[in-house]
C-alpha positions in Angstrom: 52.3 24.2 146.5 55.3 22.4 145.9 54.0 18.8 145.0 51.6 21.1 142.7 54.9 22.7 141.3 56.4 19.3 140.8 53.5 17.6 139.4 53.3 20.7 136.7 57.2 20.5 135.5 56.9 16.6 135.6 53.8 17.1 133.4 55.6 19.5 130.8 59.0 17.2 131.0 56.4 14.4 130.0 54.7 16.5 127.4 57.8 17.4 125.8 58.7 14.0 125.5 56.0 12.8 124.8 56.4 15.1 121.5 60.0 14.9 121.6 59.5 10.9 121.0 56.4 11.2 119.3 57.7 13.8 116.8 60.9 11.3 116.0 58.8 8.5 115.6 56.3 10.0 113.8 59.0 11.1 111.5 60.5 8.1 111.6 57.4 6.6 110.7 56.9 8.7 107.9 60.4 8.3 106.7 60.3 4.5 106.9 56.8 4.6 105.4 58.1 6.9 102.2 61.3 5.1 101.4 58.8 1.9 101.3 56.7 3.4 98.8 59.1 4.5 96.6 61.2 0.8 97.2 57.8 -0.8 96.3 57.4 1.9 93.2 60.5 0.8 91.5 59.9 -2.9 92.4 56.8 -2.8 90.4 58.4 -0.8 87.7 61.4 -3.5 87.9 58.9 -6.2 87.5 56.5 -4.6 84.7 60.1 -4.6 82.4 60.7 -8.0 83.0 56.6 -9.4 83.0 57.0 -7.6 79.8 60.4 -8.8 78.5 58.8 -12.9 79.9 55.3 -12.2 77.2 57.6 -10.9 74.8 59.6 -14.1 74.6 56.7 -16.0 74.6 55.5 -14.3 71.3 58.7 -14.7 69.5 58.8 -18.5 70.6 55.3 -18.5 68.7 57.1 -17.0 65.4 60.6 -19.3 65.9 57.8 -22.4 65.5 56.2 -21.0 63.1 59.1 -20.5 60.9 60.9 -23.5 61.9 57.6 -25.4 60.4 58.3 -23.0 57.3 61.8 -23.8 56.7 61.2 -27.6 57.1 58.6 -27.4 54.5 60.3 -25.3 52.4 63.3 -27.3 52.4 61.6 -30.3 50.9 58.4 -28.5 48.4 58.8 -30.5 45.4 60.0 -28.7 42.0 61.0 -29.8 39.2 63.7 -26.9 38.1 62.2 -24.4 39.8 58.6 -24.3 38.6 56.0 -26.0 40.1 55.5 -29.5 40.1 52.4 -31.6 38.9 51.5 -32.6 42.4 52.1 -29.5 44.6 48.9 -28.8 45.0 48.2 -32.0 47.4 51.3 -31.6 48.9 50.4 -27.8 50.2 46.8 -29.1 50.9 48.8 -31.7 52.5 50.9 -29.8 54.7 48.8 -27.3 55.7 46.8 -30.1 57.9 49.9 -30.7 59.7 50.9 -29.8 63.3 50.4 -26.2 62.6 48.2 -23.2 63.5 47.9 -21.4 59.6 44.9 -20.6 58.6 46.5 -21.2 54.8 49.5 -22.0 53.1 50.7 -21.1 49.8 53.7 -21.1 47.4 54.7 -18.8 44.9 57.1 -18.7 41.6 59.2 -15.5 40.6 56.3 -14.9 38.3 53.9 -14.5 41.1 51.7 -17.8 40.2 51.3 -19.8 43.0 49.1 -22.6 44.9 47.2 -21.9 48.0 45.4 -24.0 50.2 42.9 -22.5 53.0 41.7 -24.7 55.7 37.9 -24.8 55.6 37.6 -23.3 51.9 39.8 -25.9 49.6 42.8 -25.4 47.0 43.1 -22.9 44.5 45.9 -23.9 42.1 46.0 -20.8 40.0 46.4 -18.0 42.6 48.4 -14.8 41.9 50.5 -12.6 44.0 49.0 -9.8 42.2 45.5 -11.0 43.8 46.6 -10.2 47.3 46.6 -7.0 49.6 49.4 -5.1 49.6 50.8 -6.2 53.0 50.9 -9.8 51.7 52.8 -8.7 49.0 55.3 -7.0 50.5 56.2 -9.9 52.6 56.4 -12.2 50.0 58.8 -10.1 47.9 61.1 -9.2 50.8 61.2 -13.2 50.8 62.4 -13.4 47.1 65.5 -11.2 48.9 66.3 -13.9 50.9 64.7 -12.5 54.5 62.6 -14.5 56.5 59.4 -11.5 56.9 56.3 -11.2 58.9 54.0 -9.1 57.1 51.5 -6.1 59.2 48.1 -7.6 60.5 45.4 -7.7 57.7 41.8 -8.4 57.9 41.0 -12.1 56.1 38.2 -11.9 53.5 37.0 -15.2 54.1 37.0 -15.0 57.9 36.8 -10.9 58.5 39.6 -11.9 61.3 43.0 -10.5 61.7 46.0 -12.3 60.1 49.5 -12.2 59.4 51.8 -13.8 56.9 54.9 -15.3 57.4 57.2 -15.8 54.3 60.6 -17.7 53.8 63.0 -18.1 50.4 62.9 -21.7 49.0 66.3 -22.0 48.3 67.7 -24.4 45.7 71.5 -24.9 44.4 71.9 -21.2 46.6 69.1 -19.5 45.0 66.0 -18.3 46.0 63.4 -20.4 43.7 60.0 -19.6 45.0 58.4 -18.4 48.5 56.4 -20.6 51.0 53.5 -18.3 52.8 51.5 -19.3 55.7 48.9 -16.9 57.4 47.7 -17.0 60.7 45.7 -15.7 63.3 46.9 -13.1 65.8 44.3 -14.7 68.2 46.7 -17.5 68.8 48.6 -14.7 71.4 44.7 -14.4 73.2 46.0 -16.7 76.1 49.2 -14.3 76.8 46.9 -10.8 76.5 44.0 -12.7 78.5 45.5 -14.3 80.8 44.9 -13.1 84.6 48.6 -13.9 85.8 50.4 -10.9 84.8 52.0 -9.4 88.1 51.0 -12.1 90.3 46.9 -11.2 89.4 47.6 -7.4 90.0 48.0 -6.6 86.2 47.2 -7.6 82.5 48.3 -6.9 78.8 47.3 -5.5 75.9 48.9 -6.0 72.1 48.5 -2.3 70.3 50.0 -0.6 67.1 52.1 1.8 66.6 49.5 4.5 66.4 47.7 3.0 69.9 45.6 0.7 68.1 43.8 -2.4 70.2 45.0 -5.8 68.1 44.6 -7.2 70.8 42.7 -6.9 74.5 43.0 -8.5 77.8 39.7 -9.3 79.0 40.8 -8.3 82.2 41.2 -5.1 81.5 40.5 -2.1 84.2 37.7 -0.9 81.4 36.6 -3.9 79.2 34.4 -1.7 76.8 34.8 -3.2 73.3 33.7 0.3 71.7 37.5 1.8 72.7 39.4 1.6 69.6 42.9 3.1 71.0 44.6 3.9 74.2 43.6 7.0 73.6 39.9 6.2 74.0 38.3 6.9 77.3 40.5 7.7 80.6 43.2 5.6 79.8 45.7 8.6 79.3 45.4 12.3 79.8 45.1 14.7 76.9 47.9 16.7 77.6 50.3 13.2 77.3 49.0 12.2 73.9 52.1 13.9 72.0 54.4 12.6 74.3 53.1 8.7 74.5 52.8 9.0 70.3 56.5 10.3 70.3 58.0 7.2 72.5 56.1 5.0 69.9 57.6 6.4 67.0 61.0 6.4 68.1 60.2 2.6 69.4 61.4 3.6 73.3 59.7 2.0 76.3 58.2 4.0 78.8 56.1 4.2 82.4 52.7 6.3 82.3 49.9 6.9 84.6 46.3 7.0 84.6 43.4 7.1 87.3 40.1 5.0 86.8 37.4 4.7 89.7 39.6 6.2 91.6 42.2 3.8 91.5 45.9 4.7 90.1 47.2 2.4 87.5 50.7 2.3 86.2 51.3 0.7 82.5 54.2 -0.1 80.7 54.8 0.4 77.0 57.5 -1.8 75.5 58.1 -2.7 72.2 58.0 -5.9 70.6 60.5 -4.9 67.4 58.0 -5.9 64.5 55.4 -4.2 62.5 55.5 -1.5 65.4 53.7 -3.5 68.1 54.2 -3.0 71.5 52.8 -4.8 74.5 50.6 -2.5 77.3 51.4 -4.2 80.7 48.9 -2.6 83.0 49.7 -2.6 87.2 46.7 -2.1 89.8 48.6 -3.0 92.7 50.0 0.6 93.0 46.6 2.4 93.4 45.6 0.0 96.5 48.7 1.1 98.4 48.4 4.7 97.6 44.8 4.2 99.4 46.6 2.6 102.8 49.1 6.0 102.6 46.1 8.4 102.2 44.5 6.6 105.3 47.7 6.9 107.2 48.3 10.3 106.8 44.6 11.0 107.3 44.6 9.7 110.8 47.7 11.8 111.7 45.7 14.8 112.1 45.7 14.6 115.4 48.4 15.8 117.5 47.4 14.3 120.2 46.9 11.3 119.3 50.8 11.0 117.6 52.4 8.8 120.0 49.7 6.1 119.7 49.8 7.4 115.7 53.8 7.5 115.9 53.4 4.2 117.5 50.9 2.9 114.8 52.8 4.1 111.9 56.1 2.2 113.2 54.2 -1.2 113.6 52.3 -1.0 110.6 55.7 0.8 108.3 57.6 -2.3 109.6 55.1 -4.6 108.5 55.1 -3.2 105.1 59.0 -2.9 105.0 59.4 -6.5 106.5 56.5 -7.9 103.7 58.3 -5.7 100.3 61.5 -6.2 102.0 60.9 -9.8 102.0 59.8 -9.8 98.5 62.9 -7.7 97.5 64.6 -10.4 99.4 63.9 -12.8 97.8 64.5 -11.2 94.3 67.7 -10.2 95.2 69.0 -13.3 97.1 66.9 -16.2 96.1 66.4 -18.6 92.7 63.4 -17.7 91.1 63.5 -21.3 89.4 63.7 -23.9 93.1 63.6 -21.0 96.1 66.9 -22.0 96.4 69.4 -18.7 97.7 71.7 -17.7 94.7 75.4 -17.0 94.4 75.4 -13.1 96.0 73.2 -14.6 98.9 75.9 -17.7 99.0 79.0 -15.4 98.5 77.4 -13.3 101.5 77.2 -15.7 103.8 80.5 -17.7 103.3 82.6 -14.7 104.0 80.6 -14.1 107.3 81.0 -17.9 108.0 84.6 -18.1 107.0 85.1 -15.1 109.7 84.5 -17.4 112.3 85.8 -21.0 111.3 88.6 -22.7 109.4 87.0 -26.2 109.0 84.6 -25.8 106.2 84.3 -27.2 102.4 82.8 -25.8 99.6 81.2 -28.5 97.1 80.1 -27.3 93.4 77.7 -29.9 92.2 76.5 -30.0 88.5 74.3 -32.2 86.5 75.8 -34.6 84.4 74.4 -33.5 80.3 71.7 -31.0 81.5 71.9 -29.6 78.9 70.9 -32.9 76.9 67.5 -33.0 79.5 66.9 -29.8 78.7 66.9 -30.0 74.4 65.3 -33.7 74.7 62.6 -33.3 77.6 61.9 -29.4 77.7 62.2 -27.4 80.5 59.7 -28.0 82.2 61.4 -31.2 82.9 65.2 -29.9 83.2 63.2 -27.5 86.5 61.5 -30.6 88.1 65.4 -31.9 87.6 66.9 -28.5 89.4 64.2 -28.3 92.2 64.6 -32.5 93.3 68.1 -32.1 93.8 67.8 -28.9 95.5 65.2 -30.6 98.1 68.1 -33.8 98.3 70.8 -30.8 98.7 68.7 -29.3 101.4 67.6 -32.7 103.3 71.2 -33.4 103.2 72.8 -30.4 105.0 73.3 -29.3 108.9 72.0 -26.3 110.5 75.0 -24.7 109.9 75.5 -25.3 106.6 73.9 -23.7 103.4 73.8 -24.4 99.5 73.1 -22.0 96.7 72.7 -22.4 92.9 74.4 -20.0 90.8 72.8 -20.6 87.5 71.7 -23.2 85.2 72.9 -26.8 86.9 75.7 -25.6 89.0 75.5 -25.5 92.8 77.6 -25.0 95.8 77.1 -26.3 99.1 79.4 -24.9 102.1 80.0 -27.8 104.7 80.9 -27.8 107.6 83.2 -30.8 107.2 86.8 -31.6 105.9 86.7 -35.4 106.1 86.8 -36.6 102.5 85.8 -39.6 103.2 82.2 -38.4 104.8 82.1 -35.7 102.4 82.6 -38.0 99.4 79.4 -40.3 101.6 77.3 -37.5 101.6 77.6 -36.8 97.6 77.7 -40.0 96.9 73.7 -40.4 98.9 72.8 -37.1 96.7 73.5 -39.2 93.3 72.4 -42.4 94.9 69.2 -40.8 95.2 68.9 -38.5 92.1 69.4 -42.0 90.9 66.2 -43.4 92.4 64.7 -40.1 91.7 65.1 -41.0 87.2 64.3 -44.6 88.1 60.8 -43.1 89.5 59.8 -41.4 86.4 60.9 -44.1 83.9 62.1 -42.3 80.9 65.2 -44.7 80.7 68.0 -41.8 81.5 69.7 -42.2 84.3 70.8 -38.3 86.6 74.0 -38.4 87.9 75.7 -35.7 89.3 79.3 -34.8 89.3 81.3 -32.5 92.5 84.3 -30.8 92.9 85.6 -29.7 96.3 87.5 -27.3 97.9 88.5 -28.5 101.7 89.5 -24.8 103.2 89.0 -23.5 99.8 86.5 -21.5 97.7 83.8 -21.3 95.5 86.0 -20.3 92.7 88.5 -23.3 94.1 85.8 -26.0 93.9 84.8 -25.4 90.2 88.3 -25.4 89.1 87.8 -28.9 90.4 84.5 -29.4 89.0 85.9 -28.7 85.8 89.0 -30.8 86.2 86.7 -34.2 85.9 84.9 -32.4 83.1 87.6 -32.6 81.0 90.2 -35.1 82.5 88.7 -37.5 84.3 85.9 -40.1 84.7 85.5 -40.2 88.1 82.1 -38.5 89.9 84.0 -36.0 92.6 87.9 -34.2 92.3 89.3 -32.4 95.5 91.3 -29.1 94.8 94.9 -30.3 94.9 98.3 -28.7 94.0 97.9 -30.4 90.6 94.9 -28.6 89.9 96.1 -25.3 91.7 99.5 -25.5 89.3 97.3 -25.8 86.5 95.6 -22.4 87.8 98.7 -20.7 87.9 100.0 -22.1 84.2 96.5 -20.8 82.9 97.6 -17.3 84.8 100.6 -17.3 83.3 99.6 -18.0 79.3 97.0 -15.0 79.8 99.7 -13.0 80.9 102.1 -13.8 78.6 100.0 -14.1 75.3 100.1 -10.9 73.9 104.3 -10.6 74.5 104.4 -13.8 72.8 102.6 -12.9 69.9 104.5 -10.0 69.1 107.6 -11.3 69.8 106.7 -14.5 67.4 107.1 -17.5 69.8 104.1 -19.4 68.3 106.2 -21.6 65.5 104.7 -23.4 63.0 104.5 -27.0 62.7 103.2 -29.1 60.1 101.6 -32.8 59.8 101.4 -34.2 56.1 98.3 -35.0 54.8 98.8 -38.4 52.2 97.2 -39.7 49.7 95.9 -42.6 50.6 96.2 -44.6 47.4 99.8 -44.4 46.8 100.7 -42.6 50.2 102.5 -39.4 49.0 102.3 -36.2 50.4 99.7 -34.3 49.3 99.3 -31.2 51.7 100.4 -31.0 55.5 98.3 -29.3 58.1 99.8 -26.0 60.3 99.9 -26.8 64.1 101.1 -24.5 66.3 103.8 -24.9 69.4 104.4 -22.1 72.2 108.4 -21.9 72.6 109.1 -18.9 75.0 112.3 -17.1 74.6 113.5 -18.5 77.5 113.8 -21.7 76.2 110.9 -22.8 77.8 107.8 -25.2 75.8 104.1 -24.4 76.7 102.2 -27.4 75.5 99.1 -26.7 73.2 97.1 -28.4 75.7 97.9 -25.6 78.4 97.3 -22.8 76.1 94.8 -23.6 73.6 91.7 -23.9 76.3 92.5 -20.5 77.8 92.7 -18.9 74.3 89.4 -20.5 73.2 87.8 -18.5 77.0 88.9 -15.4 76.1 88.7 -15.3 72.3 92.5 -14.8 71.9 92.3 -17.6 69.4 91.3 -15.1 66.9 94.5 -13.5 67.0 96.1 -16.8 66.8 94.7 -18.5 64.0 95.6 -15.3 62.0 98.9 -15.4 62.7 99.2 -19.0 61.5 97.6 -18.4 58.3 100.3 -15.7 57.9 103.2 -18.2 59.1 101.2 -20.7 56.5 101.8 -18.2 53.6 105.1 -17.3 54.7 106.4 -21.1 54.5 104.6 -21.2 50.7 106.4 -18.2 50.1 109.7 -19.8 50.8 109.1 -22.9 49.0 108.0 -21.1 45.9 111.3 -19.2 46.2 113.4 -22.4 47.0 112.0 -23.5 43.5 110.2 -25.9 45.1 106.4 -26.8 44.3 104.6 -25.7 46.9 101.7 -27.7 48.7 98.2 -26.8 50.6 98.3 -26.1 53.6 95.2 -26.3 56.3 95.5 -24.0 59.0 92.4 -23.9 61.6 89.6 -21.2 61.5 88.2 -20.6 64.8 84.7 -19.1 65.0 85.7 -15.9 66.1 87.8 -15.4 63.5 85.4 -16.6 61.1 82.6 -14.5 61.5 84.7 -11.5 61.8 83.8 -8.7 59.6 87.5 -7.3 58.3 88.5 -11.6 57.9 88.0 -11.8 54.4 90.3 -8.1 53.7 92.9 -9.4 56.4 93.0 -12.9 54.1 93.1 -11.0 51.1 96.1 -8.8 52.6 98.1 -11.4 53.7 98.0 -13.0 49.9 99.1 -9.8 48.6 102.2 -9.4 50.9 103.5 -12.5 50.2 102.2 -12.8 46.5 100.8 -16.5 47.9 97.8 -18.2 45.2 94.9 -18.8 47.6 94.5 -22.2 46.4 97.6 -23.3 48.2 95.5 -22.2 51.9 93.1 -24.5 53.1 90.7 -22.9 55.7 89.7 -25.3 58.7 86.5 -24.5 60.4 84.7 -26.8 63.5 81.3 -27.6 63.6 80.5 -24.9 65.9 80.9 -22.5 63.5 77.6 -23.7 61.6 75.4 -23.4 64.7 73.6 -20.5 64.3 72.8 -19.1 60.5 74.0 -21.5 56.9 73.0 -18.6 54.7 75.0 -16.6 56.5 78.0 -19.2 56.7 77.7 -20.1 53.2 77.7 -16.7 51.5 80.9 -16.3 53.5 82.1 -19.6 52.2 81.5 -18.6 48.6 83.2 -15.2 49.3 86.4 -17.4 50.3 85.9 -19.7 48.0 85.8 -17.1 44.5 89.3 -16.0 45.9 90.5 -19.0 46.0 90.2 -20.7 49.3 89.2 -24.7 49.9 86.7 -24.9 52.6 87.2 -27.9 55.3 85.2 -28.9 58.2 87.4 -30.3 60.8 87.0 -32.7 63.6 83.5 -33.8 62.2 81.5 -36.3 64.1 83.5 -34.8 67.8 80.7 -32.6 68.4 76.6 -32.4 67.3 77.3 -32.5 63.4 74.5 -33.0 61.6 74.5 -35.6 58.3 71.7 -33.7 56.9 73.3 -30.1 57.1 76.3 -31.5 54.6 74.4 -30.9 51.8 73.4 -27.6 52.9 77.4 -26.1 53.3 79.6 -25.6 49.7 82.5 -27.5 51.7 85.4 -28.6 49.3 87.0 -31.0 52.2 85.2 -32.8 55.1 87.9 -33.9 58.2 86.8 -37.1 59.8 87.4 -36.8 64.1 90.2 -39.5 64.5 87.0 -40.7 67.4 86.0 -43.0 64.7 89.0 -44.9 64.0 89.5 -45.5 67.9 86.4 -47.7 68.1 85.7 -48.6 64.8 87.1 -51.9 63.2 85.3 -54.4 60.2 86.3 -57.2 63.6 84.1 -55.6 66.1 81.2 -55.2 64.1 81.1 -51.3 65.9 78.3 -49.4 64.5 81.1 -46.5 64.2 82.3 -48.7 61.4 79.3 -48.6 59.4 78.2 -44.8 60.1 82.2 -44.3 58.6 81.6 -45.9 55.5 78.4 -44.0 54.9 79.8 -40.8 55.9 82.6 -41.1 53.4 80.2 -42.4 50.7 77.8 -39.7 51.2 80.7 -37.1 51.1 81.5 -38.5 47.8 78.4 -38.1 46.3 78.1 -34.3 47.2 81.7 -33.9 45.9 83.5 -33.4 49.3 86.8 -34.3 49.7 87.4 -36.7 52.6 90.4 -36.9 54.9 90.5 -39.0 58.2 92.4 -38.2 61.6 94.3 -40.3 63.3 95.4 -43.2 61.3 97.9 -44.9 63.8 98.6 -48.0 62.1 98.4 -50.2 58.8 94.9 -51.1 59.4 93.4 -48.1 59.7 94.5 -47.2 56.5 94.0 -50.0 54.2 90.4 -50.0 56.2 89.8 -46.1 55.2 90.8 -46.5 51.6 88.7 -49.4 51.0 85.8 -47.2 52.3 86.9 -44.6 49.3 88.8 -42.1 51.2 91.1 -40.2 49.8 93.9 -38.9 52.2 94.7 -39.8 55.5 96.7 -38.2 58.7 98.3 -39.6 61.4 101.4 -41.0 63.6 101.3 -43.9 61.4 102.6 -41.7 58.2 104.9 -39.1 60.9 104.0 -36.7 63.6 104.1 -33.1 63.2 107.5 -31.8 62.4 108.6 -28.6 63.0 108.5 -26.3 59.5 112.2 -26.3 58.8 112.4 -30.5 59.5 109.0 -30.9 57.3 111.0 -29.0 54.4 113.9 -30.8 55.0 111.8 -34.4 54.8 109.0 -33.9 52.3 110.0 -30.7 50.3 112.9 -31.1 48.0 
């Protein structure tokens, strides 16, 4: 009776853990299992945005070509004062067999005449505006505004297929003298809607309107029947969310829907592309095959007594789901899409583990030497094959207990576990030696070298203060962090702390550097530099402040306060009764391009009653990168107050001959580069590219002046070339503006 007794209690003590257990790990289970679906539900959403955001891209590379082609053709259309010339019709039939993708080209007058040519059909030199549809027409006349348009899709009555029109100004002397129009076919996007790797092959995409229209289908899609018209054809989307999808769409939003077909649950994404009301439909089918495996789960946990082994089942199976999508999120969040490589949070991770537990480590940033000129000259395709062979020689190169990241771009940091310099400098040195074999290999005649900057005990943030310390000072291939460097931290600490006190309490003092003449060597104009006297009597070199301001745009501030110490000075020599001269004071992008510049100019004239013809506004090259009708309206604004125009430093950077004629400059500033290597003795080709850029400058009526002349030479040499003023050390170095008065202004 007893052993019958025990045996019973033992039993229910077994039962009741046996649901005890099975009851936590079922729930457990569950738990695991519905955290995992919605981790793998926003993961999908997460990568549907950015699948989306990838096509997008790829469609507005499409249009960049297509109107870089434009502009290039545009740029040299002969006319003969603005109408059309007697051989423009070859030169469109001409151009439109080029590299391109239009289906025609065609140019039209302010009148509406134009020329057309269509490939397959001929030339037709007597075409009107008036003759096409009214999309076509409303492109070309936004054109004729100056914009650069993409008309709505209309159907081609030659072909009966669907085309848009690009249209761009012809601009001549800064006016818009005609429009160049090139059609083509929305077909040439059929390879992004068809193609079958959208969300690793669990998705495609659709190109719609803005009322749900097809443009264009995937032929991958879930239902492939051509007679659907819409989104709203068929199953695609319930009834009752009709208002709701057509309201996102109006108000060009981006949103998630749903939508079951063959019993499979599909998510889609609309997202819009910004023109003509298009929007891309990127479709998801991997969501509906795991809500299947969930339904399967939860159907076999009807049993109760059966929930251990369930329990049990769930656990294995949940962790193989949450080890596989927590892989994947993994490797999102802590690995390089580009070379598999683990990026900077990973890295950052890792070292402050590591560093928990040893002193005798390094950290190495590594960077490319001119990616970025591999990257504009080969593509980047190329520039990734670069990235991905020095990760594999990174990762050949380290120990067990070492590991290497990249950050972004070309920069990389490695964490050894070494502090010898001399090894460490070894084992970057057989990186480049190899990187260096690696270029050799593929013959295109440009040699990879790679460049490091170490921190022994240090950093990340450490080592690229090193990196960046050969960038711009040195030569040599691999800097350690020293106390040079870390004094240099610390001075760049102090000028961002101390900027804004010295601004207000005017320690930035203007000094000037005359600008002669170079023909009879008098002093023609000076321009305004700018030196950092603290009221503690201290001097903070331009070379210690001037970097940092240019980092975190504090140069703005700056340069405006110069051009009102500029004005001031005129002020004083106009009061002195002495005539004043220009004075160039530098422009800094920022600045530039700001929206209240042109008022705060105007202001400062009017406080200190200063003619604007006595301020010369310096710009860089950089300013010009990105739009010339927007710079030179600006220019002109500047320009009908008063203002001369200079571009300084030219030839230090990526100027451009061919843009010159393009900018309404009144000055062009030679870098003194050229004069340091070009002399009539060495037969340098700097010499002759100096020549020509100063005869060229005369012909467009630019004013030259050349930096740097440090001796006789230099200047006889630029005024035989036609220059007409000159700066330098040879003529006086910049004077403070009470000594430049005293010298040159009596």
């Amino acid at each position: 009776m007893m052993d019958e007794e025990r045996f019973r209690h033992r039993l229910r003590q077994l039962s009741v853990s046996i649901f005890i257990i099975g009851t936590i790990l079922l729930s457990t289970g569950i738990t695991t299992l519905l955290y995992v679906v919605r981790s793998t539900h926003e993961t999908i959403h997460e990568q549907m945005k950015l699948e989306a955001q990838e096509y997008k891209n790829r469609i507005f590379k499409q249009f960049d070509k297509d109107f870089q082609i434009l502009h290039t053709l545009a740029s040299v259309i002969p006319l003969t004062h603005g109408e059309l010339s007697n051989n423009i019709g070859e030169w469109i039939k001409r151009a439109n067999i080029q590299d391109n993708d239009f289906v025609n080209i065609a140019f039209f007058n302010p009148e509406g005449k134009g020329v057309m040519d269509t490939f397959g059909v001929g030339l037709n030199t007597n075409f009107l505006l008036a003759s096409c549809n009214d999309d076509i027409q409303e492109a070309v006349k936004q054109s004729f505004l100056g914009k650069d348009t993409i008309s709505r899709l209309f159907v081609s009555e030659f072909s009966e297929e669907r085309l848009y029109v690009y249209a761009v100004p012809v601009w001549r002397n800064g006016e818009v003298v005609g429009v160049l129009a090139a059609s083509t076919r929305l077909n040439i996007f059929r390879e992004i809607a068809g193609g079958n790797m959208v969300m690793n092959g669990h998705g495609y995409i659709h190109i719609i309107g803005s009322e749900g229209k097809f443009l264009l289908r995937s032929q991958y899609a879930a239902m492939p029947n051509k007679e659907y018209k819409t989104i709203f054809d068929g199953p695609y989307i319930d009834k009752k969310h009709h208002g709701a999808i057509l309201n996102v769409m109006e108000q060009q939003r981006s949103d998630f829907f749903e939508f079951t077909y063959n019993k499979e649950k599909y998510h889609f994404y609309l997202y819009p592309l910004g023109l003509n009301g298009w929007y891309l439909l990127c479709a998801n089918t991997e969501w509906g095959h795991l809500h299947q495996v969930v339904s399967i789960i939860f159907t076999i946990a009807g049993g109760f007594l059966f929930v251990l082994l369930l329990s049990i089942a769930l656990i294995v199976y949940g962790y193989i789901i949450t080890r596989k999508n927590g892989n994947n999120l993994i490797k999102i969040a802590y690995f390089d899409k580009v070379t598999g490589a683990e990026n900077y949070i990973r890295f950052e991770q890792r070292f402050e583990e590591c560093t928990k537990h040893t002193k005798e480590y390094s950290i190495v940033a590594v960077n490319i030497l001119n990616f970025k000129f591999f990257n504009e000259l080969f593509g980047k395709k190329y520039a990734d094959l670069i990235l991905n062979e020095l990760c594999k020689k990174i990762r050949s190169s380290i120990a067990d207990n070492e590991f290497f990241c990249r950050e972004n771009a070309d920069q990389f940091y490695i964490l050894m576990q070494d502090t010898d310099k001399v090894r460490i400098k070894n084992r970057m040195d057989d990186i480049s030696s190899s990187m260096s074999e690696y270029s050799r290999k593929n013959k295109n005649g440009y040699d990879i070298n790679i460049y490091c900057g170490v921190a022994i005990h240090g950093n990340p943030h450490q080592a690229l203060l090193a990196q960046k310390f050969i960038r711009e000072n040195t030569k040599e291939r691999i800097h350690f962090y020293d106390e040079d460097i870390h004094k240099v931290e610390l001075r760049n600490n102090y000028v961002e702390s101390h900027m804004e006190h010295a601004l207000e309490n005017k320690e930035f003092k203007l000094y000037l550097q005359p600008k002669v003449r170079l023909a009879d060597s008098s002093v023609s104009g000076a321009e305004s530099l700018v030196r950092w006297q603290t009221n503690e009597g201290g001097l903070v070199y331009p070379g210690e402040f001037i970097p940092v301001f240019e980092s975190n745009g504090f140069c703005g501030k700056l340069d405006l306060y110069m051009t009102e110490c500029a004005c001031k000075q005129i002020r004083e020599w106009i009061d002195s009764g002495v005539p004043p001269i220009p004075i160039s004071v530098n422009q800094t992008r920022l600045l530039f391009m700001d929206e209240d510049y042109v008022e705060n100019l105007k202001q400062l004239l009017t406080k200190y009653q200063v003619p604007a013809k006595f301020i010369v506004l310096e710009i860089l090259e950089g300013v010009m990168v990105n739009n010339l009708e927007k710079l030179n309206t600006k220019i002109e604004q500047l320009q009908s107050i008063g203002f001369k125009i200079s571009l300084d430093d030219f030839g230090s950077g990526y100027s451009s001959l061919n843009t010159l004629h393009l900018l309404k400059l009144d000055e062009l500033k030679i870098d003194q580069a050229f004069l340091r290597t070009a002399s009539p003795k060495d037969g340098a080709k700097r010499w002759i590219v100096l020549k020509q850029i100063v005869q060229l400058a005369q012909q467009l009526k630019i004013v030259t002046v050349v930096e740097g002349i440090e001796n006789r030479e230099h200047a006889e040499m630029m005024k035989s070339f036609g220059c007409e003023y000159g700066q330098g050390y040879f003529y006086s170095r910049p004077l403070s503006a009470e000594e430049f008065s005293k010298k040159y202004m009596r």
